[in-house]
LOKEDREN-525917 format. One record per residue: residue in one letter; z, y negated, x negated of N, C-alpha, C in turn. Coordinates in steps of 0.2 Angstrom, whole numbers, padded with zeros to 4 digits, always signed. Example, Ala and Ser with C-alpha at 12.3 -4.5 7.8 and 13.67 -1.06 7.14 Angstrom:
2
A+0039+0028-0066+0039+0022-0062+0039+0016-0066 S+0035+0011-0064+0036+0005-0068+0039+0000-0064 
end
This chain:
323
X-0469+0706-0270-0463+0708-0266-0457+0709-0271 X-0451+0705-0270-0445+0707-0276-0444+0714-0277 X-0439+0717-0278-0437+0723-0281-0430+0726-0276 X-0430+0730-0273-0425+0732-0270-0419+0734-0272 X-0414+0733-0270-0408+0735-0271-0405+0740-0270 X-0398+0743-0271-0393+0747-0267-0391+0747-0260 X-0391+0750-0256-0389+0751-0249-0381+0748-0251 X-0380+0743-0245-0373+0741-0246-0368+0744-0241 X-0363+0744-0240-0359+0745-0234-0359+0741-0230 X-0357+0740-0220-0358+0734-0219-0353+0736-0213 X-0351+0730-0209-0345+0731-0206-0349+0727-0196 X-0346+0726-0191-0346+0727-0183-0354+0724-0185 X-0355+0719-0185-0360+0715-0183-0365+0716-0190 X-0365+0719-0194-0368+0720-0201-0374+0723-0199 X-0371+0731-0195-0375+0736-0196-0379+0734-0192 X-0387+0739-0194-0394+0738-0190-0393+0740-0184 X-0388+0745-0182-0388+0746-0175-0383+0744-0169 X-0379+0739-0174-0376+0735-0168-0381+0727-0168 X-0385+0727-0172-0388+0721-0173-0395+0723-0167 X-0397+0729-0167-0402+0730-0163-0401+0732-0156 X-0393+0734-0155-0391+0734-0149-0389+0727-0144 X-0388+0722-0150-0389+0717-0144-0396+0715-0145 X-0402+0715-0147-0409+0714-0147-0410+0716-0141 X-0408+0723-0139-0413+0725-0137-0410+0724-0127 X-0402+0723-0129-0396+0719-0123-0402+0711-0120 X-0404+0709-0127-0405+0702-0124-0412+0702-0125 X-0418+0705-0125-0422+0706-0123-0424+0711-0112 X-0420+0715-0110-0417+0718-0108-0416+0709-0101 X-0414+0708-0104-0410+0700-0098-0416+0697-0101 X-0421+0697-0103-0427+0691-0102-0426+0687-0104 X-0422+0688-0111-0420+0680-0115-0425+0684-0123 X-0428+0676-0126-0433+0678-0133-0428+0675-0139 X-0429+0681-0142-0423+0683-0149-0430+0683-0155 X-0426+0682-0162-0431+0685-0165-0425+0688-0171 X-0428+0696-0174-0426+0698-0179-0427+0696-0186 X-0422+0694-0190-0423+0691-0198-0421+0697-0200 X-0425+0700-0208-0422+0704-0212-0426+0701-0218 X-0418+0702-0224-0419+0702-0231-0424+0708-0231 X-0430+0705-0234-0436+0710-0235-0436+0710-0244 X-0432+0706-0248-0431+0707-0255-0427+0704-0257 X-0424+0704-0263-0420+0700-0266-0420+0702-0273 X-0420+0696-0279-0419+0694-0285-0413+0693-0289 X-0411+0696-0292-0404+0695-0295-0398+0695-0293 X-0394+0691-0292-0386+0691-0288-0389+0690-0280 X-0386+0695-0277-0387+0692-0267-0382+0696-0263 X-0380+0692-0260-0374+0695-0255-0372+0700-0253 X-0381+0698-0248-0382+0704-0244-0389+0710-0247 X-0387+0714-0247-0392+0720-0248-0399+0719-0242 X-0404+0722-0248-0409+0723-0244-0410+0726-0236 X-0414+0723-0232-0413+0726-0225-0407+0724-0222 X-0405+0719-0223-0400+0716-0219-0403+0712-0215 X-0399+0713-0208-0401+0709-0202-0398+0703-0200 X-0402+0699-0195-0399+0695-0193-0403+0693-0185 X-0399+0691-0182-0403+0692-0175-0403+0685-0170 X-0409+0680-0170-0407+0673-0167-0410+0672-0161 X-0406+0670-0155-0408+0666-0147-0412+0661-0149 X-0414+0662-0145-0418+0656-0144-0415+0649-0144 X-0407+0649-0140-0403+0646-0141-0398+0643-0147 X-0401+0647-0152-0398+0647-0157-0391+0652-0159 X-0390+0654-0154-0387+0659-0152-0386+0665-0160 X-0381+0668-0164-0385+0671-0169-0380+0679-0170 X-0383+0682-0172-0378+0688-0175-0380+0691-0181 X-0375+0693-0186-0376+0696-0191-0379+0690-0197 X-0381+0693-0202-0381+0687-0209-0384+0690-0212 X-0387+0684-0216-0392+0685-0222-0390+0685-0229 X-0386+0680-0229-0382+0676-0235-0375+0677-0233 X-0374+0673-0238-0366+0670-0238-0363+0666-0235 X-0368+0664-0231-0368+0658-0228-0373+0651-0231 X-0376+0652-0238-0378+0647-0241-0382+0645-0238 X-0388+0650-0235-0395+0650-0231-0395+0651-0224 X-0390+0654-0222-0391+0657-0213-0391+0651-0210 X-0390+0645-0209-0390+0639-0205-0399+0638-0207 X-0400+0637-0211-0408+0637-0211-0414+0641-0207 X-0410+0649-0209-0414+0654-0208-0414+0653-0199 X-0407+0652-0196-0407+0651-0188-0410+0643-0187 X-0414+0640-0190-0417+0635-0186-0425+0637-0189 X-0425+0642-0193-0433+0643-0194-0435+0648-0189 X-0430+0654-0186-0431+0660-0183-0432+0654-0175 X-0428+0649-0175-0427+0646-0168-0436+0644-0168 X-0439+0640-0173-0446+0636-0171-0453+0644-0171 X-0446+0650-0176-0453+0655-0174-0454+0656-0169 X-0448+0659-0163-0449+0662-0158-0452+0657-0154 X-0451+0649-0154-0455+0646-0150-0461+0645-0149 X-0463+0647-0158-0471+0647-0158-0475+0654-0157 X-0470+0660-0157-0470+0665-0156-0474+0669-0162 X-0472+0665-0168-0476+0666-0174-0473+0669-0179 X-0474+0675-0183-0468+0678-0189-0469+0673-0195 X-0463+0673-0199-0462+0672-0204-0462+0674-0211 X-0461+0672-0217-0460+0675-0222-0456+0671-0228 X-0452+0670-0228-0448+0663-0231-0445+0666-0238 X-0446+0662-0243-0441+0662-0248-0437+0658-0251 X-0430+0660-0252-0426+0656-0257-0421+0658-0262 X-0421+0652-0265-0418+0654-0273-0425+0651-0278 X-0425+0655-0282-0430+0655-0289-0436+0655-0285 X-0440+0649-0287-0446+0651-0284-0449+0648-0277 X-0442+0644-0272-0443+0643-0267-0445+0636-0265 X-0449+0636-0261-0451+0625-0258-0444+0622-0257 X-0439+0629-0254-0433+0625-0252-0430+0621-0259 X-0431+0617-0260-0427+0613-0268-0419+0613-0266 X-0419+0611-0258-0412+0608-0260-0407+0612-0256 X-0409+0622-0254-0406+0626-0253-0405+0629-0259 X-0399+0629-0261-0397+0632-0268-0391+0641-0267 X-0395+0644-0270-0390+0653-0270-0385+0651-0277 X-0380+0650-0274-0375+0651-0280-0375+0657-0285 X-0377+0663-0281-0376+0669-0285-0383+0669-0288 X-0388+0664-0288-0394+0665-0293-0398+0670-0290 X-0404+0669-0294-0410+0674-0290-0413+0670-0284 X-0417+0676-0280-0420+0671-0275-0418+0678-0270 X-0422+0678-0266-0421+0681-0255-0427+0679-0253 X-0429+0684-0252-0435+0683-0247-0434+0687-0240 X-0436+0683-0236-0433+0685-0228-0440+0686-0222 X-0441+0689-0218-0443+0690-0213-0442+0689-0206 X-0445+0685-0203-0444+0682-0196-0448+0686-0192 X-0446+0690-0188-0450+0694-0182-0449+0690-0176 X-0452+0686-0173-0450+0685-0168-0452+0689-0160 X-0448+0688-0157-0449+0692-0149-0453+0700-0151 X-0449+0704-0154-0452+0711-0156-0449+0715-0149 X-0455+0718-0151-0455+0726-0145-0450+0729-0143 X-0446+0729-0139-0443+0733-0138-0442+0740-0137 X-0449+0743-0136-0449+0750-0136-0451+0753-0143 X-0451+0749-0146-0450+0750-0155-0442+0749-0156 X-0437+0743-0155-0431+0744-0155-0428+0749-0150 X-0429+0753-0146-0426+0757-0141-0428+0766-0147 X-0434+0768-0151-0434+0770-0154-0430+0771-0161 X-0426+0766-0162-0422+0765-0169-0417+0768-0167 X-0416+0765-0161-0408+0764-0158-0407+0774-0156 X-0412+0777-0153-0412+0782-0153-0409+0786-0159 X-0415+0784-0163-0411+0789-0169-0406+0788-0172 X-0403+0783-0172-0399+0782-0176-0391+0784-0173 X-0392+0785-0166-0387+0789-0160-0386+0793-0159 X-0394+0797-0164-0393+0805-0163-0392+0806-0170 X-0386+0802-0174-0383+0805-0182-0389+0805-0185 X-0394+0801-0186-0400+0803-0191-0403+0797-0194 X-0405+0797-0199-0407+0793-0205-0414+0790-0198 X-0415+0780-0198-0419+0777-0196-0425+0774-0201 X-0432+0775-0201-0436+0772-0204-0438+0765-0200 X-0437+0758-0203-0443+0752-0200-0447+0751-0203 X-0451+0746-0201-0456+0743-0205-0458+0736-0201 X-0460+0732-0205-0464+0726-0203-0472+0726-0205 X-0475+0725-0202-0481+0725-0202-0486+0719-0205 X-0490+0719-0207-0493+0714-0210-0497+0709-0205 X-0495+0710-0199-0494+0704-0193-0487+0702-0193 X-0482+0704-0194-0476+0701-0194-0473+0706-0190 X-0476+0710-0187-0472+0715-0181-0468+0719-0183 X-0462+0721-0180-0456+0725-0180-0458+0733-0178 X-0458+0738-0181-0458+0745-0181-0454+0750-0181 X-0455+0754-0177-0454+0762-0179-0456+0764-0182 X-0454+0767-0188-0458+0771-0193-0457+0779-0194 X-0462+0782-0193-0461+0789-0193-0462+0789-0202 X-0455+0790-0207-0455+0791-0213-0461+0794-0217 X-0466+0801-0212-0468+0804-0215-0474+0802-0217 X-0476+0798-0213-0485+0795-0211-0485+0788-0211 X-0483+0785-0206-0484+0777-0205-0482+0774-0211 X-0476+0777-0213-0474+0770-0220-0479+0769-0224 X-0484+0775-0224-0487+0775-0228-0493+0770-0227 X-0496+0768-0224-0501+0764-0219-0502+0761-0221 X-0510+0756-0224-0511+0749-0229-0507+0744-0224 X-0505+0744-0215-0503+0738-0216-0496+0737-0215 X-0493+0742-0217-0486+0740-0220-0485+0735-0226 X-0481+0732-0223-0480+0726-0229-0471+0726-0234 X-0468+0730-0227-0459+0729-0229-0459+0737-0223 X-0454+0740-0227-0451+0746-0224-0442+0748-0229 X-0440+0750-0224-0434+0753-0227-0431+0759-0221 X-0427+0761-0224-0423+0768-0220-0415+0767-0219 X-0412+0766-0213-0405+0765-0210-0403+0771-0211 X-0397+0773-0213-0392+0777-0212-0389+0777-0205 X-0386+0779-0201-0381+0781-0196-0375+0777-0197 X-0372+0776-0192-0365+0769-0195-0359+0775-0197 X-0355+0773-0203-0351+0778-0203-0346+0778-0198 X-0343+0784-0199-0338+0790-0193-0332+0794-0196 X-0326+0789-0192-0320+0792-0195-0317+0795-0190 X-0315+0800-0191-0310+0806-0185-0304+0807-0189 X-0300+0805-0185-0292+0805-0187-0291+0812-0183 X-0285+0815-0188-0282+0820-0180-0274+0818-0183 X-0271+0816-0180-0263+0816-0181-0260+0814-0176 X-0254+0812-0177-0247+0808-0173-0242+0802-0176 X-0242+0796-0170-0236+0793-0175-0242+0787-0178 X-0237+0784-0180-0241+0777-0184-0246+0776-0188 X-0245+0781-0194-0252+0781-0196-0256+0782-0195 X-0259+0787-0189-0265+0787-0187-0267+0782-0183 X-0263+0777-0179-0264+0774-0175-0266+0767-0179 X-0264+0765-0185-0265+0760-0190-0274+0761-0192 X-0273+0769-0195-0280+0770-0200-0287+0769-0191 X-0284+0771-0187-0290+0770-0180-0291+0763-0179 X-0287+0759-0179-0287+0751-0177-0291+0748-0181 X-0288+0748-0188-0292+0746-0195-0298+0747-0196 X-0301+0753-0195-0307+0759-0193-0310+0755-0190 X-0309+0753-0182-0313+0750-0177-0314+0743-0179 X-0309+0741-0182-0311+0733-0183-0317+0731-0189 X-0317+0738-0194-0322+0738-0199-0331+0739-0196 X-0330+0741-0190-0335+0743-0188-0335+0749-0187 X-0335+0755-0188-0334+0760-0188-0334+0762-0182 X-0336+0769-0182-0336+0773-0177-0329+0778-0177 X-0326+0779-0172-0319+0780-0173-0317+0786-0168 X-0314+0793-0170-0313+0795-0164-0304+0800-0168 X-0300+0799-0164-0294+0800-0164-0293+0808-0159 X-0291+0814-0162-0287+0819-0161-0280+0819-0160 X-0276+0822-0156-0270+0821-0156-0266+0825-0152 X-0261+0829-0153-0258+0832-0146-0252+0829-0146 X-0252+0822-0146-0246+0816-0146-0249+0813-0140 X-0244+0814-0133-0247+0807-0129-0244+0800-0131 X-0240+0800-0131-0239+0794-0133-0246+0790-0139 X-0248+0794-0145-0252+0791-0150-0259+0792-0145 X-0257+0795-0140-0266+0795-0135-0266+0787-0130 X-0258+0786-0129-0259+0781-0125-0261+0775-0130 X-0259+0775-0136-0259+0770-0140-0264+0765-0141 X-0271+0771-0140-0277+0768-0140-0281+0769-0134 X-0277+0775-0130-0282+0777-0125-0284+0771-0120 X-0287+0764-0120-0287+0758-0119-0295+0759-0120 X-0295+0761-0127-0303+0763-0128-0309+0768-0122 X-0314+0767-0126-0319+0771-0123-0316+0780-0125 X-0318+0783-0116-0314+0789-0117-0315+0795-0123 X-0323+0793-0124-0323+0798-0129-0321+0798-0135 X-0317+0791-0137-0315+0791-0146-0307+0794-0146 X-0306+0798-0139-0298+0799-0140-0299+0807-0138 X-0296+0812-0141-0297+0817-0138-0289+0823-0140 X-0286+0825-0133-0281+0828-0133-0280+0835-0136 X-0275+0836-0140-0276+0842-0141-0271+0847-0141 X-0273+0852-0138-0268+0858-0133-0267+0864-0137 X-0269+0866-0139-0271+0873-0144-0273+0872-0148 X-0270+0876-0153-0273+0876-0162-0278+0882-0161 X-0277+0885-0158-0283+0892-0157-0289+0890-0151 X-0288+0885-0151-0296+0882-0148-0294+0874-0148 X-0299+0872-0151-0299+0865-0154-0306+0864-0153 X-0305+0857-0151-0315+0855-0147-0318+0856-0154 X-0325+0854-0152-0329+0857-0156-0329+0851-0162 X-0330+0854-0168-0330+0849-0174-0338+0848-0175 X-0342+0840-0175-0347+0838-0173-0347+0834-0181 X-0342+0834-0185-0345+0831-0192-0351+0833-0196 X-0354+0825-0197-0359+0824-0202-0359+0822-0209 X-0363+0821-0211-0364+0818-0219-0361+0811-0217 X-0361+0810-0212-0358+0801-0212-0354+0802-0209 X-0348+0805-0209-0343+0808-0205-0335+0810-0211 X-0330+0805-0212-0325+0807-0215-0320+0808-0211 X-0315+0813-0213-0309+0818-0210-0303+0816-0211 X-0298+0814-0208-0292+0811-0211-0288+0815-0207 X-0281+0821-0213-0277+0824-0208-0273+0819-0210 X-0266+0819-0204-0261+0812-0203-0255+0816-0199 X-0256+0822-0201-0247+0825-0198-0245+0827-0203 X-0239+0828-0202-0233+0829-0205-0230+0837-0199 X-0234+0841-0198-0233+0845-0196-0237+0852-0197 X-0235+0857-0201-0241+0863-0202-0243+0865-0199 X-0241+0866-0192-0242+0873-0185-0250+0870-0184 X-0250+0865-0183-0257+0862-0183-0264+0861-0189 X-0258+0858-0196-0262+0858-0204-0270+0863-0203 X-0266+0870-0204-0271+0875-0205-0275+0875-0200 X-0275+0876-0195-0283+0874-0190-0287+0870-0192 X-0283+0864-0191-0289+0858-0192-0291+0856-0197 X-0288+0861-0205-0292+0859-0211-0298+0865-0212 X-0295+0872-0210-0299+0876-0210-0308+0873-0206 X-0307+0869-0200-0312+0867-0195-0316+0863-0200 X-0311+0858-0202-0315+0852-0207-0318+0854-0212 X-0316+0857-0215-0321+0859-0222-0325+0865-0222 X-0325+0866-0214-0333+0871-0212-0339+0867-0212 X-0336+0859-0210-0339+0854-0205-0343+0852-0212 X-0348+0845-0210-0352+0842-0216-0348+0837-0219 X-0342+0834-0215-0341+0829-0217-0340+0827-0225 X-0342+0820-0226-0342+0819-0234-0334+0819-0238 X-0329+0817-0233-0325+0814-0235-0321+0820-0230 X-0315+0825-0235-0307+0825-0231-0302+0824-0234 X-0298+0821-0232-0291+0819-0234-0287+0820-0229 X-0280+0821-0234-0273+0823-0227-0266+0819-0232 X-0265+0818-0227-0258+0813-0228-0253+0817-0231 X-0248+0814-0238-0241+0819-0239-0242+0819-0245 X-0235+0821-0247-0232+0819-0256-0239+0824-0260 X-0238+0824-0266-0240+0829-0271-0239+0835-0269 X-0231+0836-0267-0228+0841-0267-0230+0845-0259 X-0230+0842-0255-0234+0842-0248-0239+0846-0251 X-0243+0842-0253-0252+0844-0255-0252+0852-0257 X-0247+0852-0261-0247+0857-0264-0247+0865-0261 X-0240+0863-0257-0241+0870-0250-0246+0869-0246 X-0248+0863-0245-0255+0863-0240-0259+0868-0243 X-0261+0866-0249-0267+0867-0253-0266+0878-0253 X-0258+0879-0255-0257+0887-0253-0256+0888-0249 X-0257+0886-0243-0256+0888-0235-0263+0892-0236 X-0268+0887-0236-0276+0887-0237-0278+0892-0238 X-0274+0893-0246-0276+0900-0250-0276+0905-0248 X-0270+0905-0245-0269+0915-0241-0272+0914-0233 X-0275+0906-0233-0277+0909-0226-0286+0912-0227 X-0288+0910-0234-0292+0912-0235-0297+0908-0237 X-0296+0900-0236-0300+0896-0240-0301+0896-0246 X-0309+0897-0250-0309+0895-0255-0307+0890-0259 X-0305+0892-0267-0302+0887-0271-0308+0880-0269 X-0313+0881-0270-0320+0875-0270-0319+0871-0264 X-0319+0876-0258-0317+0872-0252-0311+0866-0253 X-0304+0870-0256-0299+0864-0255-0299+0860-0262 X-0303+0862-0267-0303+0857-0272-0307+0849-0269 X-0308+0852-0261-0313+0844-0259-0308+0840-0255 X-0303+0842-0255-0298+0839-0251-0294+0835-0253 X-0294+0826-0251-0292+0821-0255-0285+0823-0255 X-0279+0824-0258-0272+0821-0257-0266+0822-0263 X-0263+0817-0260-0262+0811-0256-0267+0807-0254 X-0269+0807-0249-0276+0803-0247-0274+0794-0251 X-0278+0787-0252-0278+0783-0252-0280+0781-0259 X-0279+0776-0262-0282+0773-0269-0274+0772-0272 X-0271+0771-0268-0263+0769-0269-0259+0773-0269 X-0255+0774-0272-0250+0782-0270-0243+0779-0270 X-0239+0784-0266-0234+0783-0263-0231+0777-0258 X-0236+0774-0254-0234+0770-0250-0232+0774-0242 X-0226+0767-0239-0221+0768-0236-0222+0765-0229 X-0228+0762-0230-0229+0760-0222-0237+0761-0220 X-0236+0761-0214-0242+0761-0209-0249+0758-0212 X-0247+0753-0212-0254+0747-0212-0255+0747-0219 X-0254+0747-0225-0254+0750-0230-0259+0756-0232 X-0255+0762-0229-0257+0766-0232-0265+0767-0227 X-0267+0763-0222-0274+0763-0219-0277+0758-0222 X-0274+0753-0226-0281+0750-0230-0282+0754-0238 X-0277+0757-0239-0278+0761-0246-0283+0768-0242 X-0284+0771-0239-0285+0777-0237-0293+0773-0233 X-0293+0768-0233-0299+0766-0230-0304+0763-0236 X-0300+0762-0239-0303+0759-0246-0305+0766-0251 X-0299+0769-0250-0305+0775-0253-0310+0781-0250 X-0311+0781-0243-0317+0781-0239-0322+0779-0242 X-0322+0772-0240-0328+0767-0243-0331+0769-0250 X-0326+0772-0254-0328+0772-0262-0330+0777-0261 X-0331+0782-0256-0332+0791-0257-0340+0790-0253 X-0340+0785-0249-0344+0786-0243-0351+0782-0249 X-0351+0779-0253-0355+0774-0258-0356+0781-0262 X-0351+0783-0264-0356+0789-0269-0358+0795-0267 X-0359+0794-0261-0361+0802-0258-0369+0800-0254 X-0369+0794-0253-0376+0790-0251-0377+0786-0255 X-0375+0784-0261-0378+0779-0266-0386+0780-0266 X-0390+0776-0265-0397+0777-0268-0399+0777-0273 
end
């Protein structure tokens, strides 16, 4: 078996649990799918161990393997699996039958074809990973797709490939006005799990197009819904107003989230930062507070300042789950 890698970040169609929500969609309609996962890789590879890819019968596919050098392959081996109703185990790069499938980035990929798996093993993933909680699988030395109880089964002589899904990350904006409505757009379109705060109707109607729960109204600084932040959960404040500031930072960084940041000059940051003081938060509490939030500083527009502010997310979200 090659040697695993670093958990990668991965965006709509990447992550295991939008890749197993349409599984379990099209299994569900009586149409036969089969699951691929990078079960190893060698050297330079695109994608990160336990990356998914998910192929109809029809050929139909979601999510990737590769860069594209390999996935046209892997969806016509995954199509003869599910036919035959047979799992797979395929390599390439270094080492591989395929001679004339070449990995640019070097090394080799060795992949797994599960075809037509269990659904009440993917109904299992999909729970945990909904209830904010680290997901274990495994493949089985029949080729079969699992649920794995981390504490026991992985350990099983007939596991052959196992790994553990983190929960997809979770951004909660609270502000008003353009930038939060930029930093949510960007958010959803990365994949992300996106939920906007606001006592701006207008910044509520902006999105409120979405599902109802990603938008939520906000009436009262002295009672503000409840803060549901995890370790896979970042906090981004986005007002230019203090009446509000101190609530919602106080809330935050009671909360687990890995990541807070708030919008506004050095000079902002700074009365933020002594508001805090005399309201009683520790110095350690706000020395965790990003600001200027972003990788860039002093930018002047919207769309901008939510790819520097998403970009440094990403960077905080990597070293706080790095493996």
């Amino acid at each position: 078996m090659l040697q695993p890698s670093h958990t990668r970040l991965v965006s709509s169609t990447e992550h295991p649990q939008d890749v197993l929500t349409i599984a379990s969609q099209l299994i569900d309609d009586g149409k036969k799918c089969a699951l691929v996962l990078v079960t190893g890789i060698l050297g330079g590879a695109v994608r990160a161990r336990g990356a998914q890819m998910l192929v109809e019968e029809n050929g139909q596919h979601w999510g990737y393997v590769s860069g594209g050098c390999i996935d046209a392959d892997v969806k016509l081996q995954a199509m003869q699996s599910i036919k035959a109703n047979s799992p797979k185990t395929l390599r390439y790069g270094e080492g591989s039958p395929f001679y004339d499938l070449k990995l640019p980035c070097g090394g080799a990929i060795e992949v797994s074809i599960c075809p037509n798996p269990d659904s009440s093993e993917i109904a299992k993933t999909l729970k945990t990973l909904a209830s904010r909680q680290p997901a274990s699988i495994s493949i089985d030395t029949n080729g079969q797709f699992k649920s794995t109880d981390q504490s026991s089964d992985a350990q099983s002589s007939d596991i052959q490939f196992s790994i553990t899904y983190n929960p997809k990350m979770k951004l909660r904006i609270a502000g008003r006005g353009a930038d939060p409505i930029a930093l949510f757009e960007m958010a959803k379109s990365a994949g992300m799990l996106v939920e906007l705060w606001s006592p701006d109707e207008d910044t509520i109607l902006s999105v409120s197009q979405r599902k109802n729960d990603e938008v939520l109204h906000l009436k009262n600084q002295a009672n503000l819904p409840q803060n549901k932040d995890d370790n896979w959960t970042a906090f981004v404040l986005m007002f230019h107003d203090s009446q509000w500031e101190t609530a919602l930072m106080r809330q935050a960084l009671a909360g687990d989230a890995f990541y807070v940041g708030a919008v506004g000059s050095k000079k902002t940051h700074a009365k933020r930062c002594e508001t805090l003081r005399n309201s009683g938060i520790s110095e350690q509490d706000i020395q965790k507070i990003h600001g200027p939030i972003g990788l860039v500083p002093s930018l002047r527009d919207a769309s901008t300042l939510a790819i520097s502010t998403l970009a440094q997310i990403i960077a905080e979200f990597q070293k706080a789950h790095k493996n």
